[in-house]
ZAMI-635941 format. One record per atom (N, C-alpha, C): residue in one letter; x negated, y, z negated. Coordinates in steps of 0.02 Angstrom, whole numbers, padded with zeros to 5 digits, always signed. Atoms other than C-alpha are relative to their C-alpha. Layout:
// residues N
aXYZ/...
***
This chain:
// residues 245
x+00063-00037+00004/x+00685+02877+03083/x-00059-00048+00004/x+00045+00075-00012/x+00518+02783+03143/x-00053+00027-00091/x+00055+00003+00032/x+00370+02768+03018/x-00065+00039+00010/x+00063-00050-00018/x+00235+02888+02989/x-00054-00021+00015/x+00076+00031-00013/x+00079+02856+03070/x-00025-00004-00030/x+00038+00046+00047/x-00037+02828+02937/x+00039-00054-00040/x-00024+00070+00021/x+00098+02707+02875/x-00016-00061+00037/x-00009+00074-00080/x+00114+02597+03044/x-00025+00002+00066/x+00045-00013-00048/x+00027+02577+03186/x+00040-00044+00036/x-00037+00026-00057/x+00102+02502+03352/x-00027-00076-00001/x-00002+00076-00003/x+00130+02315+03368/x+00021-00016-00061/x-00019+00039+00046/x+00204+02299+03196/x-00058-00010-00065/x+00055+00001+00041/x+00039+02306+03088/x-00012+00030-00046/x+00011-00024+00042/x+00044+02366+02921/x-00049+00034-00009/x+00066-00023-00023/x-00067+02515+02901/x-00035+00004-00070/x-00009+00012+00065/x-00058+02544+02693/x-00028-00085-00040/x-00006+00030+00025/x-00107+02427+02575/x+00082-00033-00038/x-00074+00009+00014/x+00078+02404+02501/x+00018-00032+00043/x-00032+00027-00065/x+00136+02373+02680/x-00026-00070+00023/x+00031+00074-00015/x+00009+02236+02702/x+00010-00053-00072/x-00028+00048+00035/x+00056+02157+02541/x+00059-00040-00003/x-00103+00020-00002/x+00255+02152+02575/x-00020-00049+00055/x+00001+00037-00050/x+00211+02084+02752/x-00058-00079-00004/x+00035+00060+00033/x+00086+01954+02663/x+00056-00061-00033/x-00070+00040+00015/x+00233+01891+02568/x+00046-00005+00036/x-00046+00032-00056/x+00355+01878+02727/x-00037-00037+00016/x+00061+00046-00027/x+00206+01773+02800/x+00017-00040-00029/x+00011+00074+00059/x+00218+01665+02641/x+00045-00027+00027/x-00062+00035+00002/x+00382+01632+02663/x+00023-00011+00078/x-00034+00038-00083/x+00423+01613+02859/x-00052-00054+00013/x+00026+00053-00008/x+00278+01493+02869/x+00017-00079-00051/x-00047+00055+00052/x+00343+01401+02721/x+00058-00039+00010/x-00076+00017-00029/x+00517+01386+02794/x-00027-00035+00054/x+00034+00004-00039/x+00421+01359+02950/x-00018-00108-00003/x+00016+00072+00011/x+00350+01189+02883/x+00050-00034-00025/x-00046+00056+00000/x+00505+01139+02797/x+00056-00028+00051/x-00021+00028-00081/x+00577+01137+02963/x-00004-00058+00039/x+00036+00066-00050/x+00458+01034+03025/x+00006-00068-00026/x-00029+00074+00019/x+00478+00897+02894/x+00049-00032+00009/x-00054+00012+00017/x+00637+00890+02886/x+00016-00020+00068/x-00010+00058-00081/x+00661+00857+03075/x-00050-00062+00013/x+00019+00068+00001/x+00513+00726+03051/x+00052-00053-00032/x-00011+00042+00050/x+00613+00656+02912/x+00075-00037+00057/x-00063+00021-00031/x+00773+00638+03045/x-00045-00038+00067/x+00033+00049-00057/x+00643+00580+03185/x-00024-00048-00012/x+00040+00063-00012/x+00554+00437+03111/x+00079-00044-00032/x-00050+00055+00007/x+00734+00380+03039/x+00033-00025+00048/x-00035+00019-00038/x+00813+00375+03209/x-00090-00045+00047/x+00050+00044-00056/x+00640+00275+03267/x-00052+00021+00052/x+00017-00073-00053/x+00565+00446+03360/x+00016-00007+00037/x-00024-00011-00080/x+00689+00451+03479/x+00000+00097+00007/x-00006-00082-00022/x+00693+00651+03461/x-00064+00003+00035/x+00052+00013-00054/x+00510+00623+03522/x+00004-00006+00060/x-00014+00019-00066/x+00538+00521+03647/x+00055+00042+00046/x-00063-00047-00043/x+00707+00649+03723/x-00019+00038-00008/x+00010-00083-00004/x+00627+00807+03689/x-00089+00007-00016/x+00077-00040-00016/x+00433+00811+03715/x-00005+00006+00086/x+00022-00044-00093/x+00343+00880+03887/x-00022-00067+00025/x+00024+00042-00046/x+00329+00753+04022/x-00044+00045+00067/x+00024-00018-00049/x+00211+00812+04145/x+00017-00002+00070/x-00034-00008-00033/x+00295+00868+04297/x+00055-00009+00024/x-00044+00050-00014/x+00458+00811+04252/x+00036+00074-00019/x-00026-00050+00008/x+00574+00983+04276/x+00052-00003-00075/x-00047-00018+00064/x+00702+00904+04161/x-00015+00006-00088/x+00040-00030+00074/x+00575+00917+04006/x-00043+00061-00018/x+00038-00063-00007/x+00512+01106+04057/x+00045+00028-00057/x+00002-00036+00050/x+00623+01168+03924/x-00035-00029-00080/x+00011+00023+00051/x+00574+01056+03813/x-00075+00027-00051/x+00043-00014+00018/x+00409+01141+03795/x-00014+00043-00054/x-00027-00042+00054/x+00503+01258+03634/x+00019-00045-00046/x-00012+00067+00069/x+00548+01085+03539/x-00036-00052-00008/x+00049+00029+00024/x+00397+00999+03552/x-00019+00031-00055/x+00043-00011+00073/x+00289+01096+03413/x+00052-00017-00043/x-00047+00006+00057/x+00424+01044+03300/x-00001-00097-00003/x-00011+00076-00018/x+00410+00859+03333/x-00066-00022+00017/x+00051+00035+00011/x+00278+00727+03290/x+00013-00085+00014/x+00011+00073+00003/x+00229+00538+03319/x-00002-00028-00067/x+00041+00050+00051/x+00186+00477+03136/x+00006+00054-00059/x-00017-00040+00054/x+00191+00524+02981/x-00095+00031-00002/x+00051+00001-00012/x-00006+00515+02987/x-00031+00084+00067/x+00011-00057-00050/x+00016+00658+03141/x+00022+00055-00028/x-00048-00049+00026/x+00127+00787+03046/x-00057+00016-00065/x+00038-00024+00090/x+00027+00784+02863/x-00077+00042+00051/x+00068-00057-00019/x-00148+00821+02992/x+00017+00063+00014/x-00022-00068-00003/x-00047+00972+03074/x+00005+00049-00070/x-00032-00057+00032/x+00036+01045+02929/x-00052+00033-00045/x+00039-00050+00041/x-00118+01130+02815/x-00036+00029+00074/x+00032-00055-00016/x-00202+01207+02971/x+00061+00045+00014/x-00064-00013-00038/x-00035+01243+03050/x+00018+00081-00059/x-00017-00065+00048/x+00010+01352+02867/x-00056+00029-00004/x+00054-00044+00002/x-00159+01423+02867/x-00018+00050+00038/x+00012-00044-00058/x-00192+01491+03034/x+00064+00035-00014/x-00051-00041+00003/x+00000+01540+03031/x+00000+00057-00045/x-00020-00054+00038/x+00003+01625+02881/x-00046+00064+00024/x+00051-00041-00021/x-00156+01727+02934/x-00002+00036+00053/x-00027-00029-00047/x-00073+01756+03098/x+00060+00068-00007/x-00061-00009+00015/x+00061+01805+03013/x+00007+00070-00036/x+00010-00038+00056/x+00006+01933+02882/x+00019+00083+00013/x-00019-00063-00005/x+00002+02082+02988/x+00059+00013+00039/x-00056-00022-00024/x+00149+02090+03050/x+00074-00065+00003/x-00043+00051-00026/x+00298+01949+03069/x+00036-00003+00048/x-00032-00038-00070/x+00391+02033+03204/x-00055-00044+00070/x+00037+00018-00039/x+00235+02012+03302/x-00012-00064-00004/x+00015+00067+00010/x+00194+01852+03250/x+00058-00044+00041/x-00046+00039-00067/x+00342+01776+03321/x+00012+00029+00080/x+00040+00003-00069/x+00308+01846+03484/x-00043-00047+00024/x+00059+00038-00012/x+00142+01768+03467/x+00032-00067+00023/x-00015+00055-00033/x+00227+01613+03447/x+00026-00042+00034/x-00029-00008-00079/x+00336+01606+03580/x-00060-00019+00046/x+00052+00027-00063/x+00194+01631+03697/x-00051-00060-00022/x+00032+00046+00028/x+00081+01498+03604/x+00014-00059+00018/x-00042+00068-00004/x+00210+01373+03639/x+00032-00011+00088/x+00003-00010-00056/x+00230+01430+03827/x-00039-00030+00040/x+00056-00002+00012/x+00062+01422+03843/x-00029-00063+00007/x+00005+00056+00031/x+00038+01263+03776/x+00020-00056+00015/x-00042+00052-00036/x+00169+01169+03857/x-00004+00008+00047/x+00023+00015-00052/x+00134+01214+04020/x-00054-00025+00025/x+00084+00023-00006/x-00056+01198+04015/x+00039-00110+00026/x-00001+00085+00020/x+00010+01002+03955/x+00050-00016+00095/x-00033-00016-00043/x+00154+01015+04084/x-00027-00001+00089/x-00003-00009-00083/x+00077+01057+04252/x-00064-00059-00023/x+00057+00031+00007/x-00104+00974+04201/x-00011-00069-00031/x+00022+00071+00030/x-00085+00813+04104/x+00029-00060+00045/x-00042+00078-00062/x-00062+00642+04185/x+00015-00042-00050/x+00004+00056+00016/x-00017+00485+04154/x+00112-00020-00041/x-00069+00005+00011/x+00187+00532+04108/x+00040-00026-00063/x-00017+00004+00055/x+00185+00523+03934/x+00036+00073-00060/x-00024-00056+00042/x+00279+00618+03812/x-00039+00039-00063/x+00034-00045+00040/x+00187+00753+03720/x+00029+00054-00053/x-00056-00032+00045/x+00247+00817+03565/x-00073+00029-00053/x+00040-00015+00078/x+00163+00906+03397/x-00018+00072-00007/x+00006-00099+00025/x+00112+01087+03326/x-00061+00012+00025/x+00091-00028+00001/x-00092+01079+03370/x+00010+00041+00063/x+00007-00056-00044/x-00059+01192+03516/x+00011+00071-00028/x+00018-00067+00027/x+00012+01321+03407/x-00055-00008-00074/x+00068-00008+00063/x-00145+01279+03267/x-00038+00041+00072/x+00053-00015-00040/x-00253+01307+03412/x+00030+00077+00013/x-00030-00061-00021/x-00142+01471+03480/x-00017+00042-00070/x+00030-00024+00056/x-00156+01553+03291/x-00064-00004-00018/x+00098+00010+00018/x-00346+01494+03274/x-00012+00048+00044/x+00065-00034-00058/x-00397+01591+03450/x+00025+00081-00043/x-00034-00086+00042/x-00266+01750+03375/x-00032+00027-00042/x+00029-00033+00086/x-00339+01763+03202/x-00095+00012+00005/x+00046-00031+00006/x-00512+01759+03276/x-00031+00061+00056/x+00008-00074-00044/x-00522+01905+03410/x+00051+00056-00036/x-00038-00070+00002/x-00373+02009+03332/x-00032+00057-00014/x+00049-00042+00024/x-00491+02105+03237/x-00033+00061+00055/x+00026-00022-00024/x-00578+02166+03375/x+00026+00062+00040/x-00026-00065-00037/x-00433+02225+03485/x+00009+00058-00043/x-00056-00021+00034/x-00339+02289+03340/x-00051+00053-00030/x+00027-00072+00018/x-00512+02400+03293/x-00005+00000-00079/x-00038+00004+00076/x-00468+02327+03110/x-00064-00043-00027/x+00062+00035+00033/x-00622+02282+02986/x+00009-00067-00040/x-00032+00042+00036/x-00532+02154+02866/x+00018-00040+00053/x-00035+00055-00033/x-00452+02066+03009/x-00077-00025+00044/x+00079+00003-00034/x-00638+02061+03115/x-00030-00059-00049/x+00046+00043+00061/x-00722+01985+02940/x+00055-00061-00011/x-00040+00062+00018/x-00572+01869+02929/x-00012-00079+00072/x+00006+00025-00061/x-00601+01807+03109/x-00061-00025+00016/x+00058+00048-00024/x-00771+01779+03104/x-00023-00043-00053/x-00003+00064+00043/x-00762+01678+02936/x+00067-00062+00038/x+00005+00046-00038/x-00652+01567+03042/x-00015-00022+00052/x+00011+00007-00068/x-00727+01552+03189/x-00062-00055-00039/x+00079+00013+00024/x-00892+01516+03079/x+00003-00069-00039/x-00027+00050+00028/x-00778+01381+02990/x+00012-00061+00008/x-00039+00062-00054/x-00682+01301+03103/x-00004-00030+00076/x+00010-00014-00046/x-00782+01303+03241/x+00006-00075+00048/x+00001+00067-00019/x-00775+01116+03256/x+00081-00033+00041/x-00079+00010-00030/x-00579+01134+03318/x-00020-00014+00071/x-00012+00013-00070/x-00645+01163+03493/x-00025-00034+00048/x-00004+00077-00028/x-00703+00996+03508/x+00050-00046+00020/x-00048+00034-00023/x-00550+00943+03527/x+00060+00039+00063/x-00023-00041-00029/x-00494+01067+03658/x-00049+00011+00060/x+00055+00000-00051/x-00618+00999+03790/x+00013-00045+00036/x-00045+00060-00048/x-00589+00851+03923/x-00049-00051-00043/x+00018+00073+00026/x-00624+00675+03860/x+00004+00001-00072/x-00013+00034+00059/x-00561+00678+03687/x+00060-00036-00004/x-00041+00067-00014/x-00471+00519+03668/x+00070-00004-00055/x-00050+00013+00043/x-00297+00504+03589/x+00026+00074-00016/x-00017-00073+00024/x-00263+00693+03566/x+00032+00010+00091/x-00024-00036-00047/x-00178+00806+03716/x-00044+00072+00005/x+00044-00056+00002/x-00328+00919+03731/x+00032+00075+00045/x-00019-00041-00035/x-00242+01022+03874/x+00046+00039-00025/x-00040-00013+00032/x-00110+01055+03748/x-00046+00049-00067/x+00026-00068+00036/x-00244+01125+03638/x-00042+00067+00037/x+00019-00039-00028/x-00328+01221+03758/x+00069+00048+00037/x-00052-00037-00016/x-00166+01310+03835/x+00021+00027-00085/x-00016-00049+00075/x-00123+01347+03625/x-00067+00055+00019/x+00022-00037+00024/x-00274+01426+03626/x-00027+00071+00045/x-00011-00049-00071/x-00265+01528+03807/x+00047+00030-00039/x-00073-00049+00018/x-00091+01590+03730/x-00034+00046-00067/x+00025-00041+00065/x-00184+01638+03548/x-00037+00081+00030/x+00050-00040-00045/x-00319+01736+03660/x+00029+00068+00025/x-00008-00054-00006/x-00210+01823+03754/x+00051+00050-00041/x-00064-00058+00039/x-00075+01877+03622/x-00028+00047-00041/x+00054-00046+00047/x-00229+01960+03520/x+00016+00060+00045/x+00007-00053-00028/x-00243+02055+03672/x+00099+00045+00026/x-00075-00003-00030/x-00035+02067+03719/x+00026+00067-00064/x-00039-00041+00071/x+00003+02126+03538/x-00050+00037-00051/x+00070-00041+00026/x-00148+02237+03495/x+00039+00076-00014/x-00031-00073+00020/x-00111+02400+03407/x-00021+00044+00043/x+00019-00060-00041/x-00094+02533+03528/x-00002+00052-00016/x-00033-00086+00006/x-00037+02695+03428/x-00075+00023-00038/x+00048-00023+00013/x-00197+02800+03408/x-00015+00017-00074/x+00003+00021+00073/x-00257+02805+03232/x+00016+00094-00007/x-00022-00054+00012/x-00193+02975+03154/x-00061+00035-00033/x+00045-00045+00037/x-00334+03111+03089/x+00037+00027-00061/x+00017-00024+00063/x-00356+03172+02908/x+00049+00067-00005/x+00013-00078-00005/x-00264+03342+02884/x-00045+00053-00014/x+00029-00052+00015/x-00325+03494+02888/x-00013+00043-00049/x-00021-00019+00029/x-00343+03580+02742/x+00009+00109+00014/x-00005-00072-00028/x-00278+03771+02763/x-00010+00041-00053/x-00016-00034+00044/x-00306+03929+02669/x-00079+00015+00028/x+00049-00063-00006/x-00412+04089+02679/x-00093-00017+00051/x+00080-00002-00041/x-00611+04085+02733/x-00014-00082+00000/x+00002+00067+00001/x-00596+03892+02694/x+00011-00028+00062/x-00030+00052-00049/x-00492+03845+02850/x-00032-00007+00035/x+00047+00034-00064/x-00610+03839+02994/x-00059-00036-00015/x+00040+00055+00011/x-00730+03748+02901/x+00036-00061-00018/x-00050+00066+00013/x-00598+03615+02851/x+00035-00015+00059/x-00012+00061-00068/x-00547+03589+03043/x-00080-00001+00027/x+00100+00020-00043/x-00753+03599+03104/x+00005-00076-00056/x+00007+00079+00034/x-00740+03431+02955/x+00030-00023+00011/x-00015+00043-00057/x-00617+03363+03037/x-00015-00017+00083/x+00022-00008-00053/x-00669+03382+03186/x-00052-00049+00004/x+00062+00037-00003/x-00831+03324+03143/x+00009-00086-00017/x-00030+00049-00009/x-00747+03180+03058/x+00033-00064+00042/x-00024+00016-00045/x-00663+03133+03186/x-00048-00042+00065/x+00071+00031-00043/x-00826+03120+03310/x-00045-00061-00034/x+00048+00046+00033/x-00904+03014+03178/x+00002-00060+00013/x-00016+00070-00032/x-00947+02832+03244/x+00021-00024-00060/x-00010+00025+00070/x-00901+02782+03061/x+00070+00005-00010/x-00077-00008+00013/x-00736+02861+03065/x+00047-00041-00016/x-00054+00046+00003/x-00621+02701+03090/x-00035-00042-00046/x+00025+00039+00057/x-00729+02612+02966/x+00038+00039-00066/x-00032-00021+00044/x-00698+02742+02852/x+00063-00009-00023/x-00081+00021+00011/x-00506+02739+02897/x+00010-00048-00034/x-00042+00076+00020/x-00484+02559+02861/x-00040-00011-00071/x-00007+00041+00073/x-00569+02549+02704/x+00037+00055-00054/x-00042-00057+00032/x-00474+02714+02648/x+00056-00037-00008/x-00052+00041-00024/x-00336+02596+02709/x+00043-00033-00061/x-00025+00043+00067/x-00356+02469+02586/x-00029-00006-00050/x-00003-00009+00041/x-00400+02549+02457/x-00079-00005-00054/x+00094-00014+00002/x-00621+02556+02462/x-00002+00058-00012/x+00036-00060+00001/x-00634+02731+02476/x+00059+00061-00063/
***
């Protein structure tokens, strides 16, 4: 049996307060796991010398490292490279993460697509490119447009306190910054961009019922009705949502 529309809305997006708390706490915890992942294969890459680096990041036009572009974000140069990733890395993620997890790993799939090709077809010089800032950058562009597709007030106000924040990220996602793989953050953040728009809630927001009974009822659908027309309406919804109104 699916989920009632004012529960869930298409793409996985908690519509309830409840629903967005449970899926707050999956967030916690797959980004959590998420990072101990990531140490823990640093902790086996800097003991073998970063040879996992060196055998499994993106060489720029080198076919036999096109898959590799799914085991780079997991793999760093330095211990110094891994500690800068990992607080935006759980931040953006978790925030990516919140409304939905389902979706979210979609997202980051394409993030990491995205990301590694940008580096992949566009970077020179035949060095191996490894590290997570493509998906920081891919979750940064996500968390600040979702809002908009998604029609959602909380996620909008969350998006433009980081945009308003962190705006200084997309200095490094421009040509001529030195020592970084900028093309790698700019393809994260092409993939963030478009998964806002890929994995945007489609299922039409559900109207109020009606209430029925005697000389009452046709004025209680003319207020929905009217409701309904109101440019306020989806404001209303969403703070009915979570728990404003």
């Amino acid at each position: 049996m699916g989920g009632r529309p004012d529960q869930e809305r298409a793409g996985g997006g908690p519509a309830d307060p409840e629903q967005m708390i449970a899926e707050a706490r999956k967030a916690f915890f797959v980004m959590f796991g998420f990072l101990v992942v990531v140490w823990l294969v640093q902790l086996a890459n800097s003991a073998d010398h970063y040879a996992l680096s060196r055998d499994h990041g993106v060489v720029p036009g080198d076919l036999a490292t096109l898959p590799d572009i799914l085991s780079a974000p997991f793999l760093h140069w330095s211990w110094a490279h891994i500690e800068s990733n990992s607080g935006p890395l759980f931040v953006f993620g978790f925030l990516a993460a919140y409304r939905g997890v389902v979706r979210f790993l979609g997202l980051s799939l394409l993030v990491a697509v995205t990301s590694g090709l940008m580096v992949w077809f566009f970077e020179r010089g035949g060095v191996d490119t490894v590290g997570a800032s493509g998906l920081i950058f891919g979750y940064f562009g996500y968390v600040v447009v979702r809002g908009i597709f998604d029609r959602h007030l909380i996620d909008t106000l969350i998006g433009i306190v980081m945009a308003a924040s962190f705006a200084y990220l997309l200095t490094v996602a421009v040509p001529g910054t030195p020592g970084v793989s900028w093309l790698g953050h700019l393809g994260g953040l092409i993939g963030g961009l478009l998964g806002a728009w890929l994995f945007r809630d489609r299922r039409p927001r559900s109207l109020p019922p009606a209430r029925s009974g005697g000389a009452t009822g046709g004025t209680s659908r003319r207020a929905a009705q009217t409701a309904a027309d109101n440019p306020r309406a989806d404001l209303h919804k969403e703070l009915g949502d979570l728990g404003f109104l």
